[in-house]
Every structure is written in structure tokens, then in C-alpha cells.
N, C-alpha and C positions, 0 to 999 in steps of 0.2 A: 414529616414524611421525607424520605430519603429515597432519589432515582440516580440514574444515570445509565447513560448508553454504555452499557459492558462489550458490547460485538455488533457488527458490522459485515454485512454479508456480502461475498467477492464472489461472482459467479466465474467459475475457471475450468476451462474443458479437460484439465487432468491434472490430482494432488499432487503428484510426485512432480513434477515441472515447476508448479504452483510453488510448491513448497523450497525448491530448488532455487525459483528465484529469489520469493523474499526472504530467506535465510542466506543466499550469496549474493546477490549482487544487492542487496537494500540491509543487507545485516539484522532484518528482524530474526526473534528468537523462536521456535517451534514452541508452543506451550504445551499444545495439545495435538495428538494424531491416533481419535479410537476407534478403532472399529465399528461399524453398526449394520443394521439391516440389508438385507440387500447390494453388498457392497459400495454400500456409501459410509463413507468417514468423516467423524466432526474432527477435523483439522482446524487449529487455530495458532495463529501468527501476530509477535505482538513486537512493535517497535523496540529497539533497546531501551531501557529505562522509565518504561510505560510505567511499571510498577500495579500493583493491584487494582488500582482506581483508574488506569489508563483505559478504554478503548483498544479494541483488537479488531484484528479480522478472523472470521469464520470461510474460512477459502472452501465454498460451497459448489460441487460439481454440478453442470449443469444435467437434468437429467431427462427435458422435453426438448422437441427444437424449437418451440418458443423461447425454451431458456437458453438454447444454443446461440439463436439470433441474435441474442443481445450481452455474450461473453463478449467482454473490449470496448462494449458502449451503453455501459449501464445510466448515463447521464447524456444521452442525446448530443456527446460531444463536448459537452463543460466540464473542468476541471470535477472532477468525481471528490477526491481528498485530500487535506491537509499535511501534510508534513511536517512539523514542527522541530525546529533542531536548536541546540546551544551553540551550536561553531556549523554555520551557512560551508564556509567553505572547504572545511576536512571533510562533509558530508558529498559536497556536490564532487571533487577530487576522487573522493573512493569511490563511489559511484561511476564516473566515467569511466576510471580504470576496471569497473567490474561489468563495461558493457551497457551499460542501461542509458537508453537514448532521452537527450534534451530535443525540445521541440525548438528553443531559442536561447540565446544566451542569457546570463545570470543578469539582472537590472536591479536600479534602487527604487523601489518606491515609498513611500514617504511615511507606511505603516513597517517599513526593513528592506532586505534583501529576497528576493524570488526568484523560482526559474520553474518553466512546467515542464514533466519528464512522464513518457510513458511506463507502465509497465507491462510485464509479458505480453499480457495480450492489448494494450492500445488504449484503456485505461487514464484519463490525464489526470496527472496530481501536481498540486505546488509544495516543492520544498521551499520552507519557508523560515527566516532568522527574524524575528521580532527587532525593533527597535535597531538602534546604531552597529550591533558590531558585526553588518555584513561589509 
């Protein structure tokens, strides 16, 4: 038997923002943006070099205010997702130049190099360099 998480659901008060962000200031790539029901759209965003078998997001509008209330803090506050990169420091570089806030400076810890960085809506994720070359 064969699984794996394909998508990852971002509650985000508006695609076009949504999409705006993680395609310019995080460089993910737009895979998908179709239409559907009711004007809602399966919008999906996927990291550079995710490739088929990577993880994506489904940038899922919110459509109740329950689901409003909790756009920007779907994890109570803790780091929501991983980041995974080959080169820590050309990512966090273009990144800053592209606007996107750090909560605190880049540190070593003794699994690589991290730093946590919000996205559009407040959101926390660890970009993250495995091993020695942060």
C-alpha cells in the first residue's frame, strides 16, 4: 500500500492575495487555480521543486466565520509548516528582499539552520537547511 499527504489545506480570506503571495514573495509555483461551485476555486500552490510526490497547498477560502476566525492561526500559535530548502541562505535573502516578515533572526541548531517567518496572514513556518550548510 502506497499513501501520502498530496495537499495541505491554508485557510486564506482572498485567492488572488493568497496566490499573489506564495508565488511572489515565497516563489512557490501556481499548479492549479479552477473554478468551481459557487465561486469557490481549488487553487493549489506548490514549493519550487516539490515535484509530483511533494506536498502542496490547497489555498482554501474561508467561507463561514468560524472559518474566518481562525485565517492566520490555524495552529494556536505554533509553527504551522515546514520549509525545507538546499541553500538556507539564498532563500531567507530573497525572501526578505520580497517583504516577507521574520519573527527573529536566522540561528543554528544542532538538526541545521532556522528562522520562523510569517505569512500573509500570521501563519508561522520554519524555513529550514537540514544538516551543516547553513
Amino acid at each position: 500500500m502506497t499513501q501520502r499527504i498530496a495537499h495541505l489545506a491554508l485557510l486564506v480570506r482572498d485567492y488572488d492575495e493568497a496566490i499573489a503571495f506564495f508565488t511572489e514573495a515565497l516563489g512557490f509555483r501556481l499548479v492549479e487555480d479552477s473554478p468551481r461551485e459557487a465561486g469557490k476555486r481549488w487553487v493549489v500552490v506548490s514549493p519550487p521543486g516539490a515535484g509530483a510526490g511533494g506536498a502542496s497547498l490547497l489555498l482554501a477560502r474561508a467561507a463561514t466565520p468560524e472559518q474566518e476566525r481562525h485565517v492566520g492561526n490555524q495552529t494556536g500559535g505554533r509553527v504551522f509548516l515546514f520549509l525545507h530548502t538546499d541553500d538556507f541562505w539564498r532563500d531567507y535573502r530573497a525572501m526578505r528582499e520580497r517583504g516577507v516578515r521574520f519573527t527573529e533572526e536566522p540561528r543554528r541548531e544542532e538538526y541545521g539552520t532556522v528562522v520562523v517567518f510569517l505569512d500573509l496572514y500570521g501563519n508561522k513556518w520554519d524555513l529550514v537547511q537540514h544538516g551543516g550548510g547553513g
